[in-house]
C-alpha positions in Angstrom: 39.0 -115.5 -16.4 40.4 -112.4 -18.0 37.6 -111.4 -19.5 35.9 -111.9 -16.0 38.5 -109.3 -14.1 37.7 -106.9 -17.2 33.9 -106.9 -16.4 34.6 -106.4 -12.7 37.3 -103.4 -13.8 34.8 -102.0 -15.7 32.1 -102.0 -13.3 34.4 -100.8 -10.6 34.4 -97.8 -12.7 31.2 -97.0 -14.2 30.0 -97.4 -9.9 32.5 -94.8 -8.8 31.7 -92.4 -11.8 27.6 -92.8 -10.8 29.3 -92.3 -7.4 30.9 -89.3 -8.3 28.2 -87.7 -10.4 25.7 -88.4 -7.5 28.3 -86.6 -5.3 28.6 -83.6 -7.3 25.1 -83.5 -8.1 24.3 -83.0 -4.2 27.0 -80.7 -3.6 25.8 -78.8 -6.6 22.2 -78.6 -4.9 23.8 -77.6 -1.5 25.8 -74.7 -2.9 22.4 -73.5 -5.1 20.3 -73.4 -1.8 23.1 -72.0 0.4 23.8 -69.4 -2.2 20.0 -68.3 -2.5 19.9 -68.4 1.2 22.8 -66.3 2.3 22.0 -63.9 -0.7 18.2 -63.5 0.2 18.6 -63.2 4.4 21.5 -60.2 3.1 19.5 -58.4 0.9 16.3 -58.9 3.7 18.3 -57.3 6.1 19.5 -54.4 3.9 16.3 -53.6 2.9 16.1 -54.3 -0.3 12.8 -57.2 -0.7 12.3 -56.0 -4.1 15.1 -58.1 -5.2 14.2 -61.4 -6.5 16.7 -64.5 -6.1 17.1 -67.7 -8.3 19.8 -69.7 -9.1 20.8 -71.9 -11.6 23.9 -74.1 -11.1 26.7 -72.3 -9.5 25.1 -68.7 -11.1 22.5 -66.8 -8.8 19.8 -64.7 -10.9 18.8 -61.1 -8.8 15.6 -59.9 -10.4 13.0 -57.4 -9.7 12.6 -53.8 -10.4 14.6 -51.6 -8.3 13.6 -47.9 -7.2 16.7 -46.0 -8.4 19.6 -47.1 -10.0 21.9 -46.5 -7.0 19.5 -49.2 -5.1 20.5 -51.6 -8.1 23.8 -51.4 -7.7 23.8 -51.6 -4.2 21.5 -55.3 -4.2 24.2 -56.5 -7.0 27.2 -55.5 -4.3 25.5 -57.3 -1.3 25.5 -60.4 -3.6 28.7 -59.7 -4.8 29.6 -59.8 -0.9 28.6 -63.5 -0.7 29.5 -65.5 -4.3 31.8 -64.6 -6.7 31.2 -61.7 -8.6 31.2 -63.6 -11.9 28.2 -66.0 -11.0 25.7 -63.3 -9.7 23.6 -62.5 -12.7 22.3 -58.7 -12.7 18.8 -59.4 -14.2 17.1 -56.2 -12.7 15.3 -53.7 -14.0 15.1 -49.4 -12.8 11.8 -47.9 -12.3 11.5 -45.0 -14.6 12.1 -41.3 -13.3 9.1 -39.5 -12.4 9.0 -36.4 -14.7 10.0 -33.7 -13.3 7.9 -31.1 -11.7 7.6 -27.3 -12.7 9.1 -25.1 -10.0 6.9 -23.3 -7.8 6.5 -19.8 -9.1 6.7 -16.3 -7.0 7.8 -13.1 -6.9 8.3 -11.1 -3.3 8.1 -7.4 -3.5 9.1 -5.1 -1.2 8.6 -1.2 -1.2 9.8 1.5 1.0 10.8 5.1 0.3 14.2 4.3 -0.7 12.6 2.0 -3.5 11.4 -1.2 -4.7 13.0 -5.0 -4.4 11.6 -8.0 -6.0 12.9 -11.4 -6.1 11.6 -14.6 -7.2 11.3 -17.2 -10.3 8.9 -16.6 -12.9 8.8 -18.5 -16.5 10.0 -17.3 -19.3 7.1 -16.5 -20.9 6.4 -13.7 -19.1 7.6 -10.2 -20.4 10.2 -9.3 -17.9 11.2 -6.5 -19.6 7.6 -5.4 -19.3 7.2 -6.2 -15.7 10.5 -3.8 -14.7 9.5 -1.5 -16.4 6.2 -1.4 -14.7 8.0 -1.4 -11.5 10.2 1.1 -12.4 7.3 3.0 -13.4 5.8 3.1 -9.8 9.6 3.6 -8.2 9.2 6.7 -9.9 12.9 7.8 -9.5 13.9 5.9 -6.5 16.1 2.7 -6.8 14.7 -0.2 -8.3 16.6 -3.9 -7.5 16.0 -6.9 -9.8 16.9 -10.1 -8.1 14.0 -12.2 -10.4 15.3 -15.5 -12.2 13.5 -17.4 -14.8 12.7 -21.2 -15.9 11.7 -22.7 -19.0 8.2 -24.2 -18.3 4.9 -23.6 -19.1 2.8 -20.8 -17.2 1.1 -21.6 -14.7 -3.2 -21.0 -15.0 -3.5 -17.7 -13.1 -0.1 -16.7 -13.3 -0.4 -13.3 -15.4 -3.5 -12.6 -13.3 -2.1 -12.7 -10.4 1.0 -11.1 -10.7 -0.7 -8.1 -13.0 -2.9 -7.8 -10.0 0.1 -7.5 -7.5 1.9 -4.7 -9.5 -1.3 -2.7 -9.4 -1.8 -2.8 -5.9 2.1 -2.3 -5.2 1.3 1.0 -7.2 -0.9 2.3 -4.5 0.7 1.2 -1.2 4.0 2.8 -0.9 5.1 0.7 2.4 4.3 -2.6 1.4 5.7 -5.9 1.1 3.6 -8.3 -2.0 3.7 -12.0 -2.2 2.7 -13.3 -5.5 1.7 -16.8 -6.4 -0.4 -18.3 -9.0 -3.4 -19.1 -7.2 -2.8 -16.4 -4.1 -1.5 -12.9 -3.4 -0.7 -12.2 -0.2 -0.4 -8.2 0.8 1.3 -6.8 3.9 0.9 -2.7 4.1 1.1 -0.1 6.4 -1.7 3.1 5.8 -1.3 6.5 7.7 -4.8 6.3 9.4 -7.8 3.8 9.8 -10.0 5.6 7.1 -6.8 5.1 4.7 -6.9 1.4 5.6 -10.1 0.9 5.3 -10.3 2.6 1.6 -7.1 0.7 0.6 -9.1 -2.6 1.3 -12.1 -1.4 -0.3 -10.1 -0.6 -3.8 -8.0 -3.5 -3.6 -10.7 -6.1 -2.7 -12.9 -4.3 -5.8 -10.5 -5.3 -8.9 -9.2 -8.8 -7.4 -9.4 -11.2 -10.4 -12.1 -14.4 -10.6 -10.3 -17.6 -8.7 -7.5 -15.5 -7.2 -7.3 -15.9 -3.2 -5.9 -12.7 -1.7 -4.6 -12.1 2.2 -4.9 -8.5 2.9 -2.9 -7.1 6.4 -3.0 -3.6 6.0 -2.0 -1.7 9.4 -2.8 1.3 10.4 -0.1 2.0 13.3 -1.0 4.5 15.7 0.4 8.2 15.6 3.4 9.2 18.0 1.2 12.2 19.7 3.6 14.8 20.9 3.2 16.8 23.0 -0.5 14.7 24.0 -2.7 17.6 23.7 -6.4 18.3 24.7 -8.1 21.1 24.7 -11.7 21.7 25.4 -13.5 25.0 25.6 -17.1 26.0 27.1 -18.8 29.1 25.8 -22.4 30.7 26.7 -22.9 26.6 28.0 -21.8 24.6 24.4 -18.8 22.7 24.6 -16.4 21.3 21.7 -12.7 20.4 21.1 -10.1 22.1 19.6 -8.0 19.1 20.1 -8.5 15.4 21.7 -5.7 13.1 21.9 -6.3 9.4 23.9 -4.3 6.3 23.9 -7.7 3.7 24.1 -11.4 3.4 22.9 -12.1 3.3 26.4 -10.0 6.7 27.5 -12.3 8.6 24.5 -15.4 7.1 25.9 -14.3 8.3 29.3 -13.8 11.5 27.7 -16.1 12.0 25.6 -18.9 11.2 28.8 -17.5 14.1 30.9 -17.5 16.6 28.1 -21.6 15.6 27.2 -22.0 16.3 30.8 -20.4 19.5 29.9 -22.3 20.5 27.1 -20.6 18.9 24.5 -23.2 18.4 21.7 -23.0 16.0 18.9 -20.1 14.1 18.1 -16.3 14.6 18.0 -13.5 13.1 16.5 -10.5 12.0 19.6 -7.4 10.7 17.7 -6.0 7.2 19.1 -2.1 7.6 19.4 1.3 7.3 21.5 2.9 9.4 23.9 0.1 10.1 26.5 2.2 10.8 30.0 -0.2 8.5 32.7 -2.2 5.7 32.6 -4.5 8.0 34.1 -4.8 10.1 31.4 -9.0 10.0 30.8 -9.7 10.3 34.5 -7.7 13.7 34.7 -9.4 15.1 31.4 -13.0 14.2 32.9 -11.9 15.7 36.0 -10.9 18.8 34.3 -13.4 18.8 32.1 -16.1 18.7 34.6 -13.9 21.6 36.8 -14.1 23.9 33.7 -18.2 23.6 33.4 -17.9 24.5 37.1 -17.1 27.7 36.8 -19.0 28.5 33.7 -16.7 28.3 30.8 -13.6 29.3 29.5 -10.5 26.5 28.8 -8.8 23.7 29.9 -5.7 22.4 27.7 -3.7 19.4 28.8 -0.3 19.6 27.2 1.7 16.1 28.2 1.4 16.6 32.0 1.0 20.4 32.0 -2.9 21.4 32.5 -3.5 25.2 32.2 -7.4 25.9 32.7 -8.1 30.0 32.0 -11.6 30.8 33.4 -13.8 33.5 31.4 -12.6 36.8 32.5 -16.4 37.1 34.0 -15.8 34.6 36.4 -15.9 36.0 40.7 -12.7 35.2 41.7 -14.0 33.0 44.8 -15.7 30.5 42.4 -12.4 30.3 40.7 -10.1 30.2 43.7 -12.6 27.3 45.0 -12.3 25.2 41.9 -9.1 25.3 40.6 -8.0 24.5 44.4 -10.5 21.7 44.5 -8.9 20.3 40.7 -5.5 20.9 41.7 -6.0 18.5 44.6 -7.7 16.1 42.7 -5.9 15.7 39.8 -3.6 12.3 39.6 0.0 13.1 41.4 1.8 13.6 37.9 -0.4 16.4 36.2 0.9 19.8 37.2 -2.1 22.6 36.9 -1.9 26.3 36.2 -5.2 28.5 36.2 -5.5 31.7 35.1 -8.2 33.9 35.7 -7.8 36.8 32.8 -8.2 40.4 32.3 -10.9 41.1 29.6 -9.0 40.8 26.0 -9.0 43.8 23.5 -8.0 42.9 20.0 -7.1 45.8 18.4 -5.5 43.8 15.5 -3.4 46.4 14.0 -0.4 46.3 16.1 -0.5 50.1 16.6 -3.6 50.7 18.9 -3.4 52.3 22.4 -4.1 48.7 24.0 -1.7 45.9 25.0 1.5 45.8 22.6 0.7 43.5 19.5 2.5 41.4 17.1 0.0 40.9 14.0 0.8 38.7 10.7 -1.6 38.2 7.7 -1.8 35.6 5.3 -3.7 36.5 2.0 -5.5 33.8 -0.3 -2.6 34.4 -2.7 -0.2 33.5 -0.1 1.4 36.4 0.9 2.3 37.3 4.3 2.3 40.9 6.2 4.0 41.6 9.3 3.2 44.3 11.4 3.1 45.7 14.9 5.7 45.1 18.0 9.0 43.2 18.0 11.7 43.3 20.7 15.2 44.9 19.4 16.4 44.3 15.4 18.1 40.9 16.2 14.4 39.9 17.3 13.3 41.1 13.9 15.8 39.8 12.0 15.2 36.3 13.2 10.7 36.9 12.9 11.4 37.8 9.3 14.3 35.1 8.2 11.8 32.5 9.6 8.9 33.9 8.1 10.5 34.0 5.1 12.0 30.6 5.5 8.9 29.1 6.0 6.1 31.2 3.4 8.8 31.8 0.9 11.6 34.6 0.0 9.2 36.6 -1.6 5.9 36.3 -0.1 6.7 38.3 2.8 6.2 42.0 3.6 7.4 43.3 6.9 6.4 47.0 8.7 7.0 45.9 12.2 8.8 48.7 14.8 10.9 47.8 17.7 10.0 48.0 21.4 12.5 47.6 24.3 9.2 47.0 26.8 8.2 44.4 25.7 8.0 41.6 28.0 9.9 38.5 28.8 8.8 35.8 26.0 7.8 37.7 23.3 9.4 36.4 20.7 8.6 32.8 21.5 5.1 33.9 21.5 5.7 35.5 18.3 7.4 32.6 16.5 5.2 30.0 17.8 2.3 32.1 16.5 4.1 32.2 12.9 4.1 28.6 13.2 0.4 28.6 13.6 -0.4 30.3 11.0 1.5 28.4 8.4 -1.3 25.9 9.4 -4.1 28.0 7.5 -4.5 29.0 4.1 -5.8 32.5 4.6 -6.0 34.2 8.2 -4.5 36.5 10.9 -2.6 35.9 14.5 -2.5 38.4 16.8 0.0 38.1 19.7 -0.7 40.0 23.5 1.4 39.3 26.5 -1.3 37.2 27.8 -3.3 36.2 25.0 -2.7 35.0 21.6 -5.5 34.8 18.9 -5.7 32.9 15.3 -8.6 33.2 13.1 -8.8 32.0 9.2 -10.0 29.3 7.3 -7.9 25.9 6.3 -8.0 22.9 4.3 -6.5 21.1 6.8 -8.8 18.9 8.7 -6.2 18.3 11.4 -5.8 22.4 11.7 -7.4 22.9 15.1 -6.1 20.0 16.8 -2.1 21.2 15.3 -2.7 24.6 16.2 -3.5 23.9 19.5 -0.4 21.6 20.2 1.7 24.5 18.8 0.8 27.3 21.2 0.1 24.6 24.4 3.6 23.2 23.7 5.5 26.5 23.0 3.9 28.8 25.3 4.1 27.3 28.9 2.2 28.2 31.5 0.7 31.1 29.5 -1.3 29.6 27.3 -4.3 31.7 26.9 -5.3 31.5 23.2 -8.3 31.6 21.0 -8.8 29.5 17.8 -11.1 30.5 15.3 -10.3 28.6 12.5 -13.0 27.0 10.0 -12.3 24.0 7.8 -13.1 23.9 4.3 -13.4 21.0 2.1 -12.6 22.7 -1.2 -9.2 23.5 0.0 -8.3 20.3 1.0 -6.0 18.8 -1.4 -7.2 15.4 -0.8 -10.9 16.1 -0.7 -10.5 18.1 -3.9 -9.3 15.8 -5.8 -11.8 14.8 -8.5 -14.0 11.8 -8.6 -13.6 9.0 -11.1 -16.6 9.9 -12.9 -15.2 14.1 -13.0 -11.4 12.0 -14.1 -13.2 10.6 -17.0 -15.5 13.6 -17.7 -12.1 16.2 -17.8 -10.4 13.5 -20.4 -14.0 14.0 -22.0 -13.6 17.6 -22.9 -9.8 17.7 -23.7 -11.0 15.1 -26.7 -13.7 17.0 -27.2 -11.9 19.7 -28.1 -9.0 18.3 -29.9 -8.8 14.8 -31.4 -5.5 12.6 -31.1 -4.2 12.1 -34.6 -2.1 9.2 -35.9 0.2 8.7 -39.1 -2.4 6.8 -41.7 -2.4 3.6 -41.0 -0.1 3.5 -38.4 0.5 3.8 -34.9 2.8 7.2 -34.8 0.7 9.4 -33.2 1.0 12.7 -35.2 2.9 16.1 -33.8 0.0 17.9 -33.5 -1.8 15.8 -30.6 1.2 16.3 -28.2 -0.7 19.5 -26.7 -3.9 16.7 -26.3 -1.9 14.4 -24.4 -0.3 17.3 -22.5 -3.6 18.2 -21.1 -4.7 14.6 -20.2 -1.7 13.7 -18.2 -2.7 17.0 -16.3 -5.7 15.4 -15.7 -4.1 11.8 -15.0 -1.6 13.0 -12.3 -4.7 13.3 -10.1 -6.3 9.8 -11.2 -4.0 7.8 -10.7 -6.2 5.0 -8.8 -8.4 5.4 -11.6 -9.2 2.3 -13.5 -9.5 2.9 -16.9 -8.7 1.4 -20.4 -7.6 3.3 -23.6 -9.7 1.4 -26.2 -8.3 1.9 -29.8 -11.1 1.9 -32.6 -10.5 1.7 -36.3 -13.0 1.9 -39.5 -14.0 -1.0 -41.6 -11.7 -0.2 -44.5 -8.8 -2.9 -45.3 -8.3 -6.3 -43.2 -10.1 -7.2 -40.5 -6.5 -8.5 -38.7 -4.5 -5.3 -39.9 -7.5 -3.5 -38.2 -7.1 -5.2 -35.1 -3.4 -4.7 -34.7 -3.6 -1.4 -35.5 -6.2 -0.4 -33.1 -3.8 -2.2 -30.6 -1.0 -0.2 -31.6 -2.3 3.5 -31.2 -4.0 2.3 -27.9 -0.6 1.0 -26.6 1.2 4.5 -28.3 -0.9 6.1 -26.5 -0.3 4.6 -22.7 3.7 5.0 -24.0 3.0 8.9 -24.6 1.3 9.4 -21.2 4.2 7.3 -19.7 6.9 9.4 -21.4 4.8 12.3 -19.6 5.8 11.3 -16.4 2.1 9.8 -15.5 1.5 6.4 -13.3 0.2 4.5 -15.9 -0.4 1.2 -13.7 -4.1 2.3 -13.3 -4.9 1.8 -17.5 -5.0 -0.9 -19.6 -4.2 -0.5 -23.8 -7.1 -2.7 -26.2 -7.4 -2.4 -29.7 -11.2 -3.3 -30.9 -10.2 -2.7 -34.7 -13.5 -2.4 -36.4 -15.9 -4.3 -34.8 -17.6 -1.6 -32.5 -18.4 1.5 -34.8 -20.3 4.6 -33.7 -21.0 5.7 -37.1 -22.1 4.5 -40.6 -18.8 2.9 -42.2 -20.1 4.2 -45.9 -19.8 7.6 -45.3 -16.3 9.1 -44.9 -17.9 11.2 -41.9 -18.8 7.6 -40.4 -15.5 6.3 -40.9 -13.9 9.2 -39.2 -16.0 9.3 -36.4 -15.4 5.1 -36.2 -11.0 6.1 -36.1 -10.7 6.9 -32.1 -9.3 6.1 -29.1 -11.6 5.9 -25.9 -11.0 6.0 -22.1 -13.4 4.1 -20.8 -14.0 3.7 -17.4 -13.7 -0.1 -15.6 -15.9 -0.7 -12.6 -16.0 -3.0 -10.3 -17.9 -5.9 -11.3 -21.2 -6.5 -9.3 -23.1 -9.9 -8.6 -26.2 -9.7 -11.9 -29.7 -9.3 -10.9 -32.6 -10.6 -12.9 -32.8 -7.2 -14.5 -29.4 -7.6 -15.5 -29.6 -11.0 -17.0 -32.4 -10.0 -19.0 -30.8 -6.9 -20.5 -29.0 -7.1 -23.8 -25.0 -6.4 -24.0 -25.8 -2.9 -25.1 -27.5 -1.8 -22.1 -25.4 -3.4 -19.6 -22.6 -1.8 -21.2 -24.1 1.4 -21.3 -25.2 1.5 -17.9 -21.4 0.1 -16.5 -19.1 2.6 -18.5 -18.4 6.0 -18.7 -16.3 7.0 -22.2 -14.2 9.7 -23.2 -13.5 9.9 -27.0 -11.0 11.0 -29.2 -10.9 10.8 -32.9 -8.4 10.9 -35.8 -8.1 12.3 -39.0 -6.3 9.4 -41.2 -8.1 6.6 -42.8 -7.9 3.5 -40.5 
């Protein structure tokens, strides 16, 4: 019986502990599944379902590979959030940073006439040093700020191209602003005049490196005109301008209709600008233009709204009465006319004839200036020869003029506004008349006519009867004159020619006796400077073939450094050393060898698209048919 309640005690027990287990065991299961539940619905809402949820027991395993670490940590708080800290299991991974990427490269240039800006990032392996100096180079003087910043990684492909290319064309666009990037440089300039524009395009497009993309906006802004002058004369039936000012294609074509009805013949040049005083502006001009070969001849000048027209003194005074009434009338409301029929004009031209008083001034090929004939009262004269002097120079000026009380009102308006003229020319006369004023001479100015003729309509009012006899010529015109590129490289040609540059031996001092050489090339260079040329170092075949090499490089380079030191724009050359492997002369003879030690200019041209021909031809020839060489030679061995 006892041992019968022990077996019933006993299996009391064991049932409630199989019970109990059971129990747990359930609960256990319940709290996995809510767990994973409430932690995977969190983590779905916040986004985050690349988290991956497990559990085991009472401990809940996150895995998966999170974006950043911050996202890691936040999936570990939102489970944090729901179960003890201590059972959520942190069993995911980061994905691995991207490497980063190389900043984007560029440099933005700006240039003005107070100097030059640039700012931008560029690596550090490119010569800074060498690219301010460059700049300062073109700044030439003026203030140069350096805003660039640098970063340690590799260069980009293009890189030196591109930004060597921007510096050169920085060096011939004095308003400009440059944008450089590897693979693009984008230029924004403003020229003086549409033929400037379209030149500056022309050179820059020529040397633009293979695989760079350039944007060009070069602008060409339209003059400010003042006063807007046109004057058109009509003698024995021929017409032509002495000036033409219109403010549209379509206003020249207007104009330039009336005056071929005229007897305009051939073309002329009208200059596009600002300032003109009406709208109306080409119907007046044809209307005066077609009034003036009405009567036969003579002048019509349109100064802003001013129109004087001055008929040839052979005109009968009905047929001029009857036209300029009929062009006063029909002339838009705000053009104001003034005609003059004239008294025939004597030109004595020595300011002491019996004629009309005169006030004559000279100006000699040399430059001098003589003043003679009629002037007002000493204060008048005082004044004539302080501005003469003022604007010829101190000593250029001779004066013989006498003084006349009679002279009428306006003379010495007349008389300086003639001065003015003059300073236009390079060698002529003016002769000034109460009621005529004549310049003759010849100018390298193409612009002469059309200036002389605003000077005189502006400054001399209603009476503005003048003659201009002024001839343009292309040798005096400082632009015109300057030499080609071919006559650049044939002057370097006969300085070397007559003196060789001499170096140290075997090194790359250039000796004292070649500074008179270089003297007389940077002479030369100060008028080639968009000149593209390289100084090409040459050495014999005696010693090392490297030591050759760097050598050559190093009197090339001394070379561009001497011409620099001279105050030269050097952006238009390029230093290479060849060292020995392009000889001229036989290396076994010490006359070979000595002809084989020189430095070269050689002209670079533009590169052209080859033709059959040119594929066919050898090195040599192609060479020999792209370059044009100066030489210079030096005494020392190597």
């Amino acid at each position: 019986m006892r041992l019968s309640s022990s077996i019933i005690v006993f299996s009391v027990y064991v049932t409630a502990a199989a019970a109990a287990v059971l129990v747990a065991s359930f609960a256990a299961e319940a709290i996995e599944r809510f767990s994973t539940h409430s932690i995977s619905k969190a983590l779905e809402e916040g986004e985050f379902d690349w988290v991956h949820v497990s559990s085991d027991g009472l401990q809940v395993r996150l895995s998966g590979t999170a974006p950043t670490e911050a996202d890691r940590f936040r999936a570990l708080s939102v489970a944090g959030s729901i179960v003890d800290a201590h059972r959520a299991i942190d069993r995911m991974e980061v994905q691995a940073a991207a490497e980063i990427a190389a900043p984007r490269f560029s440099v933005e240039i700006l240039r003005n006439g107070d100097g030059i800006s640039l700012i931008g990032l560029i690596p550090t392996g490119t010569n800074r040093d060498q690219v301010v100096t460059k700049i300062e180079e073109i700044a030439d003087g003026t203030h140069v700020t350096d805003m660039l910043e640098s970063a340690d990684h590799p260069v980009p492909e293009g890189w030196e191209s591109a930004l060597s290319f921007g510096l050169d064309a920085l060096g011939s666009l004095p308003r400009s602003k440059i944008s450089v990037d590897a693979d693009l440089v984008a230029i924004t300039a403003i020229s003086n005049s549409a033929a400037e524009r379209e030149q500056l395009e022309a050179n820059l497009l020529q040397r633009v490196p293979d695989g760079l993309e350039v944007m060009l906006d070069i602008s060409a802004p339209r003059p400010v005109i003042t006063p807007f002058t046109l004057r058109y004369l009509i003698n024995d039936g021929v017409g032509s301008f002495d000036a033409c000012s219109a403010d549209s294609q379509t206003t020249i074509d207007q104009i330039l209709t009336a005056a071929r009805a005229s007897g305009l013949q051939g073309d002329a040049e009208c200059v596009i600008g600002l300032g003109n005083p009406s709208p109306k502006w080409g119907s007046a001009v044809a209307i005066g233009v077609k009034a003036l070969a009405e009567i036969g001849g003579g002048s019509i000048t349109f100064s802003d709204a001013d129109v004087t027209l001055v008929a040839l003194d052979t005109t009968p005074q009905a047929l001029f009465d009857r036209v300029a009434g009929e062009l006063e009338t029909d002339l838009p409301d705000v053009f104001s006319l003034h005609a003059v029929l004239p008294d025939p004009v004597e030109i004595d031209g020595t300011g002491e004839g019996q004629g009309p008083p005169e006030f004559v001034a000279t100006r000699s090929p040399e430059g001098l200036i003589q003043l003679r004939g009629r002037l007002t009262d000493e204060r008048v004269r005082s004044a004539v020869e302080s501005y003469a002097r003022a604007r010829f120079g101190m000593d250029q000026v001779y004066a013989a003029t006498r003084l006349d009380a009679e002279l009428p009102d306006g003379w010495p308006v007349r008389v300086l506004a003639a001065l003015e003229a003059l300073a236009e020319l390079n060698h002529g006369s003016i002769v000034v008349q109460p009621d005529f004023v004549e310049v003759r001479g010849t100018t390298g100015h193409p612009e002469a006519r059309a200036n002389i003729s605003r000077i005189l309509s502006e400054k001399l009012g209603e009476a503005e009867n003048f003659g201009v006899e002024v001839t343009y010529e292309e040798t005096l015109d400082p632009i015109a004159a300057l030499p080609t590129t071919e006559e650049c490289v044939d002057g370097i040609n006969a300085v070397l020619a007559e003196t060789k540059i001499t170096f140290a031996p075997g090194a790359a001092t250039i000796a004292a006796g070649a500074g008179r050489t270089l003297d007389k090339i940077a002479d030369i260079m100060r008028d080639c400077q968009d000149v593209k040329m390289e100084i090409a170092g040459h050495t014999d075949s005696q010693g090392r073939e490297i030591m050759n090499q760097n050598l050559s490089q190093g009197r090339a380079e001394a070379v561009l450094s001497a011409l620099m030191a001279r105050r030269v724009l050097t952006s238009n050359l390029e230093a290479k050393g060849y060292g020995e492997s392009t000889p001229i002369a036989d290396n076994d003879t010490e006359e070979g060898r000595e002809a084989n030690r020189r430095i070269e200019f050689t002209l670079i041209l533009p590169e052209e698209e080859p033709t059959e021909e040119a594929e066919s031809a050898t090195p040599t020839a192609v060479a020999n048919e792209t370059e044009a060489t100066a030489t210079g030679t030096d005494d020392e061995q190597n």
